[in-house]
C-alpha positions in Angstrom: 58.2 -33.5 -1.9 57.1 -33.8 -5.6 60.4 -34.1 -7.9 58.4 -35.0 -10.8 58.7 -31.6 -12.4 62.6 -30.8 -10.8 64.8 -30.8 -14.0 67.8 -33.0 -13.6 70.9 -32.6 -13.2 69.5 -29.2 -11.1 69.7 -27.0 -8.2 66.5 -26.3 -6.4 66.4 -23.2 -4.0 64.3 -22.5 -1.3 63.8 -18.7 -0.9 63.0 -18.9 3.1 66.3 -20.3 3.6 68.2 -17.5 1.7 66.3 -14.8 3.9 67.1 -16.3 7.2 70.8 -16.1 6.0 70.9 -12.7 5.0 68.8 -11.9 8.2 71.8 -13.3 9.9 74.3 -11.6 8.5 72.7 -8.5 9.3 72.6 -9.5 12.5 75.8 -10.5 13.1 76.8 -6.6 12.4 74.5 -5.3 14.6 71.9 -4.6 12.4 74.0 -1.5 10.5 73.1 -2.7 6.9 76.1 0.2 6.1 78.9 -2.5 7.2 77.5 -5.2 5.0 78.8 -5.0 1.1 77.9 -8.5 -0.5 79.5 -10.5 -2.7 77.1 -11.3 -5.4 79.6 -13.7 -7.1 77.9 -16.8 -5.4 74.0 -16.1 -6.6 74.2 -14.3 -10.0 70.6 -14.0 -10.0 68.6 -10.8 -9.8 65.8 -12.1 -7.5 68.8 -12.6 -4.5 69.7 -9.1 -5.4 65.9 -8.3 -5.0 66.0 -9.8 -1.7 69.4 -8.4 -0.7 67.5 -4.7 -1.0 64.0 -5.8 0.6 66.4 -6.2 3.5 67.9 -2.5 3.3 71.5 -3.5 2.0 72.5 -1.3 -0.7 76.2 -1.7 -0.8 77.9 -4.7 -3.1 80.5 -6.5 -4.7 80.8 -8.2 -8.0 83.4 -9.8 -10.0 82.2 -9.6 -13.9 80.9 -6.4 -16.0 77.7 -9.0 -16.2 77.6 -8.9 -12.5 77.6 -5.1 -12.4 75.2 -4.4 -15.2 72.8 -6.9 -12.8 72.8 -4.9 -9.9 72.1 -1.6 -11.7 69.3 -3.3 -13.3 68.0 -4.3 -9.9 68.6 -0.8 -9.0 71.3 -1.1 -6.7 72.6 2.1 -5.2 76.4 1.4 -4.7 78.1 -1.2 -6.9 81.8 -1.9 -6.2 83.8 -3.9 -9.2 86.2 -5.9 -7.6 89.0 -5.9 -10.1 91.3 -3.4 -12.0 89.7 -2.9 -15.3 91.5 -2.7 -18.2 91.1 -3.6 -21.8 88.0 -3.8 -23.3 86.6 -4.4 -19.2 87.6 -0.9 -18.6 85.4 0.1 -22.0 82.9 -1.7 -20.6 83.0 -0.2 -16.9 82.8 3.4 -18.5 79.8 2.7 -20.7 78.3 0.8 -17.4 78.7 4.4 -15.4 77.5 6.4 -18.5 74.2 4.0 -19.0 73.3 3.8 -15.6 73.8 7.2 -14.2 71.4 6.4 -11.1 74.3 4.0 -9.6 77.3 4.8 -8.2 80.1 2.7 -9.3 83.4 2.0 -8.1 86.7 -0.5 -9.0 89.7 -1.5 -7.9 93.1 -0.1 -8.7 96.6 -1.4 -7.5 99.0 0.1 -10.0 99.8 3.7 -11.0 99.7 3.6 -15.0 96.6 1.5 -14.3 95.1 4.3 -12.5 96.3 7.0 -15.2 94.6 4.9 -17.9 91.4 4.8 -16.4 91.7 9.2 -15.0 92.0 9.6 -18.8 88.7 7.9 -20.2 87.2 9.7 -17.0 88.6 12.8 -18.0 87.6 12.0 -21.9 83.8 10.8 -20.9 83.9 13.7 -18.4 82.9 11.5 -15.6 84.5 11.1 -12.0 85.0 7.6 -11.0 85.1 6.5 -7.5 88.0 3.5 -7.0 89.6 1.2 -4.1 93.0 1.1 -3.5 93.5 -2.9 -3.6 95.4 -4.2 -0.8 97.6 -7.6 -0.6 97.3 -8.9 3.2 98.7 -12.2 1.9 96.8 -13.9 -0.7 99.1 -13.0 -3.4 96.7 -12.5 -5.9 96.0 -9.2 -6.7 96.3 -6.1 -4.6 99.5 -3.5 -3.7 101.3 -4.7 -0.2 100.3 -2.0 2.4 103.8 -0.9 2.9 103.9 0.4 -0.9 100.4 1.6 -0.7 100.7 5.4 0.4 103.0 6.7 -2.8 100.2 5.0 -4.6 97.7 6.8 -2.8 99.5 10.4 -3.2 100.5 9.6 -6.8 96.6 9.1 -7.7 95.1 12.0 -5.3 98.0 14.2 -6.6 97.9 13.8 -10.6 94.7 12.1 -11.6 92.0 14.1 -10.8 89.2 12.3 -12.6 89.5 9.7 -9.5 88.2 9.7 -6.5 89.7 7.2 -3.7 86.3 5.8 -2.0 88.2 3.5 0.6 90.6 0.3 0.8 89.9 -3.0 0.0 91.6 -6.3 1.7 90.3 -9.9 0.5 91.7 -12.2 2.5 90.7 -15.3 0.6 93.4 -17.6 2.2 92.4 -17.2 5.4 90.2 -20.6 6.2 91.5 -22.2 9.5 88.7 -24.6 10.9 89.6 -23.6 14.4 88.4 -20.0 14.7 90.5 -18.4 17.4 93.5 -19.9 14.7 91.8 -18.1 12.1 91.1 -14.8 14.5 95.4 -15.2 15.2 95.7 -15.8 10.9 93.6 -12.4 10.4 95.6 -10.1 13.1 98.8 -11.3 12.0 98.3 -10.8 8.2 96.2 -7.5 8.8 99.2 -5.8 10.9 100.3 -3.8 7.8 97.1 -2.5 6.7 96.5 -1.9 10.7 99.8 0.4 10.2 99.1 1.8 7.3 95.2 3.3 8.5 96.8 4.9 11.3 99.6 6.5 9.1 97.5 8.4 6.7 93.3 9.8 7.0 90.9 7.4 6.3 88.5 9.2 7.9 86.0 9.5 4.6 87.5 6.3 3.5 85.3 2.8 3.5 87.3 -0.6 4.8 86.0 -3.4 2.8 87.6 -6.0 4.3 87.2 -10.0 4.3 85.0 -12.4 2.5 82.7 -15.0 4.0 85.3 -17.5 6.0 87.0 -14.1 7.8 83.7 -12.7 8.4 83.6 -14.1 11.7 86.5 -12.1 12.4 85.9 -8.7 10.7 82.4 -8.6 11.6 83.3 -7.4 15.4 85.2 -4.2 14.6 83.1 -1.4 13.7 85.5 0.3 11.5 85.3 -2.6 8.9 82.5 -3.4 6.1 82.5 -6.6 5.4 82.0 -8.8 2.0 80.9 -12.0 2.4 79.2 -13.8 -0.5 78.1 -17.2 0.2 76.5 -17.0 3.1 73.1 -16.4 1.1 73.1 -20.1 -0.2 76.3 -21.3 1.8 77.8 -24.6 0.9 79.4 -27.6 2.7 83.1 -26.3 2.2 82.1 -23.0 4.6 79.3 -25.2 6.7 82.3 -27.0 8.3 84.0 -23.5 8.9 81.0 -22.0 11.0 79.7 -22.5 14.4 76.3 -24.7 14.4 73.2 -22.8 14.4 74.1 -19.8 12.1 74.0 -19.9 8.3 72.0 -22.9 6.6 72.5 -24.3 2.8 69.3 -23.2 0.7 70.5 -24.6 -2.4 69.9 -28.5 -3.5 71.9 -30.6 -6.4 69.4 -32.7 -7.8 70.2 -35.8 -9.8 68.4 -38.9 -10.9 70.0 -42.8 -11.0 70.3 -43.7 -14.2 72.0 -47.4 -14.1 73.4 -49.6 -12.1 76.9 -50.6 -13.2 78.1 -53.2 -11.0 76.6 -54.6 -7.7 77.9 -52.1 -5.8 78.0 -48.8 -7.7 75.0 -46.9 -9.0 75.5 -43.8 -11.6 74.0 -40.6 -11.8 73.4 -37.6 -14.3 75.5 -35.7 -12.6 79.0 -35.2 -14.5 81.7 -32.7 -14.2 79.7 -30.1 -15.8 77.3 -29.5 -13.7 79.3 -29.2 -10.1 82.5 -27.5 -9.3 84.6 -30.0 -9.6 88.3 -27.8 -8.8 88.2 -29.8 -5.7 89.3 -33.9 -5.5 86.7 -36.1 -5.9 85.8 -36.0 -2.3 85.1 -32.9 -1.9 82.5 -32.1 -4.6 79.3 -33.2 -3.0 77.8 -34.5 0.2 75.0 -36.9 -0.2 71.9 -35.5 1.9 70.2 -38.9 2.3 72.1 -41.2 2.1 76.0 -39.9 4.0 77.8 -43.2 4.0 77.6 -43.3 -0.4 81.0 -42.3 -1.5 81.2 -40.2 -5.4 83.9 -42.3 -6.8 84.6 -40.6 -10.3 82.8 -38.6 -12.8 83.1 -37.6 -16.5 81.0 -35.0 -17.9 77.5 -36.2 -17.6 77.8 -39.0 -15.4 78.6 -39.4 -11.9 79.5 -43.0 -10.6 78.9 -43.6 -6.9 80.3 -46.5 -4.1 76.7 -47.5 -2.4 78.1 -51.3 -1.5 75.0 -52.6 -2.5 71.9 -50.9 -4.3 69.5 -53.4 -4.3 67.1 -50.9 -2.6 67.6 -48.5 -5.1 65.6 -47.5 -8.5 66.8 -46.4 -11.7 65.1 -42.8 -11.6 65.4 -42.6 -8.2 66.3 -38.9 -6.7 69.4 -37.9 -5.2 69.8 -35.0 -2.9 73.4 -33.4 -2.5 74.8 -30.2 -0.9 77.7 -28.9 -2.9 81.0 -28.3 -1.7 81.5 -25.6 -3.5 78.6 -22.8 -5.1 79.8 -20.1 -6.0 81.5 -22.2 -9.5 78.1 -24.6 -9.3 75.7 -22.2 -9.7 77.6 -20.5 -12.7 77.0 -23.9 -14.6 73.2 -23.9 -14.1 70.9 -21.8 -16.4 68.5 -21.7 -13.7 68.0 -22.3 -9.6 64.6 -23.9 -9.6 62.5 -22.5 -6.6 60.8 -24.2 -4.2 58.6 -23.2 -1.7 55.7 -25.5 0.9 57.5 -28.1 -1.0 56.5 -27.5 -4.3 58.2 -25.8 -7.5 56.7 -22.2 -8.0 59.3 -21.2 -10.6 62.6 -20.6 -11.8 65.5 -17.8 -11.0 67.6 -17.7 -14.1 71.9 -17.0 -13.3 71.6 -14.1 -15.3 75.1 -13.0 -14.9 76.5 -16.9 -15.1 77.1 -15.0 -18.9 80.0 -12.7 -19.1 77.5 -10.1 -21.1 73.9 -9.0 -20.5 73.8 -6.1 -22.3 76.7 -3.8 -22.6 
């Protein structure tokens, strides 16, 4: 492959890759596109979204008003705001329904006087908005615990009749055991509340999202469930060692160049701090694609300084292939995923929503 046009520090992206993995995924529910709402926290690129609906998905997930406002400019049909808006988000979320009135929107709410604050810009906008009850199964980060959940649920149906409750929502974000029948045991003992509380009231017009991309190898096998994963469509090492062999691959490449060699046995790169997730220890920030046995021994914020032993073989300029550990917080530190296909760059997907504004 030609790298002399490959901007470094870089990811490159190669488009075949991402298609197989969402291919997958839609085969790993069957083929029912309806049980599949992504997460597009991980890409934050309109031309994944593009790809995303070429397949026939047209349920999703995002984390940012950005995030939102890309979808309904890809034309997404059902976009799903996966927090409780308030502030000037909530401001935001209303003028997002009243701008793009071809999308159905949704958010989550896990708190009474929440909910009565958003009923009354419906009610002032004279707009009905579709929301989520959020549900904690254990993360303890956001969410109402299922036990609690039904006064919620009469509470909002009974007095706020500018919402409309779409369907429950349970991220189970903790859930990552490397052994999977551990992780299928992790899932049915944290999910025996919310199993409770479906059967005590009618969720018969209500959607399950359940799950994100670790538990999807759980939810994906009951039928009543739709399921959010979000990396999967450029996966990373820190899931890759969490799936069976032979299912999703890593379409996305950290490109860096050598740049000097300190010592005798220590080479460093331009890759710093700023442009990989680095909310992991040292170790688990990148894996080196060619060359396995280097070790990433520190890095400040443009620099990356790497244990080779000796690199007497190797070139100031010299590329360096790495997987990332972690995505979803790398791509959102690139402008731009540069795309490569029959091993040649053909152009550029800009992160679009790595900003917290695109328009509104």
């Amino acid at each position: 492959m030609d790298f002399s046009h490959i901007e470094s520090p870089g990811l490159i992206v190669f488009p075949e890759i991402v298609r197989s993995n969402i291919k997958m995924a839609i085969d790993m529910v069957g083929g029912n596109v309806a049980r599949l709402r992504p997460h597009i926290k991980t890409h934050k690129t309109q031309e994944v979204n593009d790809l995303l609906l070429e397949s026939g998905i047209y349920k999703f997930k995002c984390a940012t008003i950005a995030e939102a406002e890309l979808l309904a400019i890809s034309n997404a049909k059902d976009i799903l705001l996966s927090i409780q808006p308030t502030g000037t988000t909530l401001l935001r979320f209303i003028e997002l329904i009243l701008n793009y009135q071809a999308c159905e929107f949704s958010c989550l709410v896990d708190d009474y006087l929440a909910a009565e604050k958003i009923n009354e810009l419906a009610t002032n906008n004279n707009i009905v908005i579709n929301i989520f009850i959020d549900l904690n199964v254990g993360m303890n980060r956001t969410g109402i615990v299922p036990k609690e959940a039904i006064e919620l649920i009469e509470n909002i149906s009974n007095h706020s009749n500018n919402l409309i409750i779409k369907g429950l929502h349970a991220y189970d974000g903790h859930i990552r055991d490397v052994n999977l029948q551990t992780r299928i045991e992790h899932v049915q003992q944290d999910f025996i509340d919310f199993y409770e509380l479906i059967d005590k009231i009618d969720t018969s017009t209500y959607e399950l999202v359940v799950g994100g991309t670790p538990s999807f190898l759980v939810h994906r096998t009951n039928h009543h469930f739709v399921c959010s994963p979000g990396t999967f469509v450029f996966f990373d090492v820190g899931y890759h060692n969490l799936f069976p062999q032979n299912t999703f691959k890593m379409a996305v490449q950290i490109i860096a160049r050598v740049i000097s060699k300190p010592t005798k046995s220590t080479i460093c790169i331009d890759l710093g701090h700023k442009s990989v997730a680095a909310e992991n220890p040292i170790e688990n920030r990148v894996r080196f694609i060619d060359f396995p046995h280097w070790t990433l021994k520190s890095q400040s914020e443009e620099h990356g300084i790497i244990e080779v032993n000796d690199h007497t073989n190797i070139q100031i300029g010299q590329i360096i292939r790495m997987y990332p550990y972690h995505i979803c917080p790398t791509v959102a530190l690139h402008q731009n995923l540069q795309v490569i296909e029959d091993d040649q760059k053909i152009g550029e997907w800009v992160v679009k929503a790595r900003n917290r504004k695109i328009n509104i």
